[in-house]
C-alpha positions as CSV (number, residue, x, y, z in Angstrom):
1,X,-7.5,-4.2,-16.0
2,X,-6.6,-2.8,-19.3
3,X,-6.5,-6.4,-21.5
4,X,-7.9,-7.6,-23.7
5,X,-9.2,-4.7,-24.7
6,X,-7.4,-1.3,-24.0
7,X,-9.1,1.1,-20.6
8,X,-7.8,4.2,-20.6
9,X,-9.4,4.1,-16.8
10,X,-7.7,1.3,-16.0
11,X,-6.0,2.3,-12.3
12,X,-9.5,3.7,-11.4
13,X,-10.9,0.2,-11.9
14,X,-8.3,-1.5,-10.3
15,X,-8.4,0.3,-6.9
16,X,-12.1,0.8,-7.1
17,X,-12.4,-3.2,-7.3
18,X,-9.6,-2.9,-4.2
19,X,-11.9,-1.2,-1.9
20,X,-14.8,-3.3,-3.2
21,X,-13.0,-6.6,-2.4
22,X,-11.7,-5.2,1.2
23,X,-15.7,-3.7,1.8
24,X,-16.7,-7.1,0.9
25,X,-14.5,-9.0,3.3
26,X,-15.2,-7.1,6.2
27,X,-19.1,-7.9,5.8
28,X,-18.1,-11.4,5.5
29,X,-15.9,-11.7,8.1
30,X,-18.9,-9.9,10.3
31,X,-21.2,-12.5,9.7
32,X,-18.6,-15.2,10.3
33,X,-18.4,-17.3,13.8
34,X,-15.0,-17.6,13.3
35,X,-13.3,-15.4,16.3
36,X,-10.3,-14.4,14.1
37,X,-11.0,-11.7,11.5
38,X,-10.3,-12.6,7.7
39,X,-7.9,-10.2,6.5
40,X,-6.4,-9.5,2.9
41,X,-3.5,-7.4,1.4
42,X,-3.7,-6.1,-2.2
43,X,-0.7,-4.2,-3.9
44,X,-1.5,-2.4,-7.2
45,X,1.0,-1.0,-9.7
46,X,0.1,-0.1,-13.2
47,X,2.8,-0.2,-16.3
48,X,2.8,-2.6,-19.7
49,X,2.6,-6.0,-19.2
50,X,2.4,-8.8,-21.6
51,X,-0.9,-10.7,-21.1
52,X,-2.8,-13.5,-23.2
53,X,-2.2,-17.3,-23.2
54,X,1.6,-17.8,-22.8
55,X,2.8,-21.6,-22.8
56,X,2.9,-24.5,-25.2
57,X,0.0,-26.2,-27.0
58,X,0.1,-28.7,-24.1
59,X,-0.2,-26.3,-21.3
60,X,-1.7,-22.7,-21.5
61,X,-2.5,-20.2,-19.3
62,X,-4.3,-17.0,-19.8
63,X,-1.8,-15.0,-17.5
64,X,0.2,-11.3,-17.4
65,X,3.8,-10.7,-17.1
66,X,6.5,-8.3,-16.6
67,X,7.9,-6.2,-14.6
68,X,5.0,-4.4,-13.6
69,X,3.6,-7.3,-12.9
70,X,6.8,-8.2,-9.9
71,X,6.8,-4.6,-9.0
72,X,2.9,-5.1,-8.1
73,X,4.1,-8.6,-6.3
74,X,6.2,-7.0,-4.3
75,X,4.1,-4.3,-2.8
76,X,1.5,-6.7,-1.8
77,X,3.9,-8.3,0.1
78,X,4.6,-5.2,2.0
79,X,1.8,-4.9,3.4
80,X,2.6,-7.0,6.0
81,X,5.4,-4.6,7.2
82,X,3.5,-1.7,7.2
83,X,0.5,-3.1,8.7
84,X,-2.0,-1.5,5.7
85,X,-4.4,-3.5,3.6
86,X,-4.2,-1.8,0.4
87,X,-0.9,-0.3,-1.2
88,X,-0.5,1.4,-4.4
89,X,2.9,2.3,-6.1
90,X,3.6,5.9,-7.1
91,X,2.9,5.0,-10.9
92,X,-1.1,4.1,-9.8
93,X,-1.3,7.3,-7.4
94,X,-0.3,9.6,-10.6
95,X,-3.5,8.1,-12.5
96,X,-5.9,8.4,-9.4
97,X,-4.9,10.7,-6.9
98,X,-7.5,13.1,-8.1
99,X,-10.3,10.2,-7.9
100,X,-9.0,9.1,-4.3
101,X,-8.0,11.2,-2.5
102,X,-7.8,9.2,0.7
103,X,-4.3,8.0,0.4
104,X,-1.0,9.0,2.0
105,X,2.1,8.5,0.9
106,X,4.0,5.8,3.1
107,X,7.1,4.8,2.0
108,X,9.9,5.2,-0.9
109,X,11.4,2.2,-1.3
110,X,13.7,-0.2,-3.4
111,X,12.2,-3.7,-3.7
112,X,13.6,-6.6,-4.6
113,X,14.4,-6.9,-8.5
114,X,14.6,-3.3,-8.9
115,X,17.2,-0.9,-8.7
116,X,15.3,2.2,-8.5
117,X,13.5,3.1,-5.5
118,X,9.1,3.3,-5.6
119,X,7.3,5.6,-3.8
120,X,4.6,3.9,-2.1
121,X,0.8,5.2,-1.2
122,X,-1.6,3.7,1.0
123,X,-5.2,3.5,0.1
124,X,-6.8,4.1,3.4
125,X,-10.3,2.0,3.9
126,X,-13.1,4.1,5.5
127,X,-13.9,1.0,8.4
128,X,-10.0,1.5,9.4
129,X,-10.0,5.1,9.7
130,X,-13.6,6.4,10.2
131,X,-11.9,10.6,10.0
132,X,-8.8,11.5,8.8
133,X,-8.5,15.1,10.1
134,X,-4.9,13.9,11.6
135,X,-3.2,13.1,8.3
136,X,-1.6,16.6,8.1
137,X,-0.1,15.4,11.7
138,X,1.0,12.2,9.9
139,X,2.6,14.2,6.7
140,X,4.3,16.2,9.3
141,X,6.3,13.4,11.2
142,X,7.1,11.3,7.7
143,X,8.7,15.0,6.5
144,X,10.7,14.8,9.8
145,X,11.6,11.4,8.9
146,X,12.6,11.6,5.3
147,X,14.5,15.1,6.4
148,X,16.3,12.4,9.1
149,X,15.0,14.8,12.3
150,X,14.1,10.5,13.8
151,X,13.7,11.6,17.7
152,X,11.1,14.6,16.6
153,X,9.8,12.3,14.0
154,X,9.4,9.3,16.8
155,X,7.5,11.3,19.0
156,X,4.7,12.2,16.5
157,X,4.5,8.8,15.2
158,X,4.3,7.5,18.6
159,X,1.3,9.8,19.4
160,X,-0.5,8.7,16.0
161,X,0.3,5.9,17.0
162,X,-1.6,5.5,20.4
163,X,-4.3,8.1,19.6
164,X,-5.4,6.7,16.4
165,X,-4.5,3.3,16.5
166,X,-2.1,4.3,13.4
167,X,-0.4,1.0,12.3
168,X,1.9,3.0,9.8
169,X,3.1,5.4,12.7
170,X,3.8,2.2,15.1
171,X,6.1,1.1,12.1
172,X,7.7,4.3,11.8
173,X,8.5,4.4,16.0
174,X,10.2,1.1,15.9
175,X,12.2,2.2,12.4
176,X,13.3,5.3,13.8
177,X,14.4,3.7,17.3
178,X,16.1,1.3,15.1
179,X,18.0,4.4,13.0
180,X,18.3,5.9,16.5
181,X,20.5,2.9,17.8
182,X,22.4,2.4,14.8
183,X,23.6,6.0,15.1
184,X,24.3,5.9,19.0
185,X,22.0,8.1,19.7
């Protein structure tokens, strides 16, 4: 979003077009006989990029690169770790917080390639999470985390967890029985 010509909504578009493409897969995969659900993970980070036809005579492609670009790579991939569909880095959440509102901050991070950590937001879909009224709960026991309190942390991921079916707090259980261990507690 943003090329050829300048948008100066640009992160609005690309996480609107997000939830669009998620909405759209979950009709599809309703309608499907196939018994496992299709599933897709997005990652979105905005920053300048180099786009247009990059190669030789021979061989051109219209493509984008930069780090942006990797940085945007890389959160997609996390995805799978977290057990979210849609995550956003810190430098999309700053444009669109204000737009969409439904996100929570999950994570700050260092990714491969990069030497500063990213703080990382999920964009939570409305057929995954039908209320939120529990994400104060959730802000709560991520504080307790990132303050390195991991047993009182634990114990309110674990009930997010069960109660809400919460796959960010079942990540955060097994990471702070994992710290737990490491430390001999």
């Amino acid at each position: 979003f943003g090329a050829p010509l300048p948008m100066s909504d640009h992160a609005e578009r690309a996480v609107e077009a997000a939830l669009r493409m998620q909405t759209a897969l979950a009709e599809l995969s309703g309608r499907s006989s196939n018994p496992h659900p299709l599933s897709m993970r997005i990652g979105i980070n905005s920053g300048a990029v180099v786009v247009g036809d990059i190669g030789t005579p021979q061989r051109k492609d219209y493509t984008v690169i930069g780090d942006a670009v990797n940085l945007g790579a890389r959160i997609e991939a996390l995805n799978k770790q977290y057990g979210t569909h849609i995550l956003i880095s810190e430098f999309t959440y700053n444009q669109v917080k204000d737009e969409f509102p439904q996100a929570r901050e999950i994570d700050v991070t260092t990714v491969r390639g990069r030497n500063e950590p990213v703080r990382l937001y999920e964009l939570m879909l409305a057929e995954d999470y039908p209320h939120l009224d529990w994400l104060p709960e959730f802000a709560r026991a991520y504080a307790l985390f990132r303050a390195d309190l991991r047993t009182q942390a634990r114990t309110l991921f674990k009930k997010l967890a069960e109660t809400y079916n919460d796959p960010v707090s079942r990540y955060y259980v097994e990471r702070c029985q994992t710290a737990r261990r490491r430390r001999g507690d």
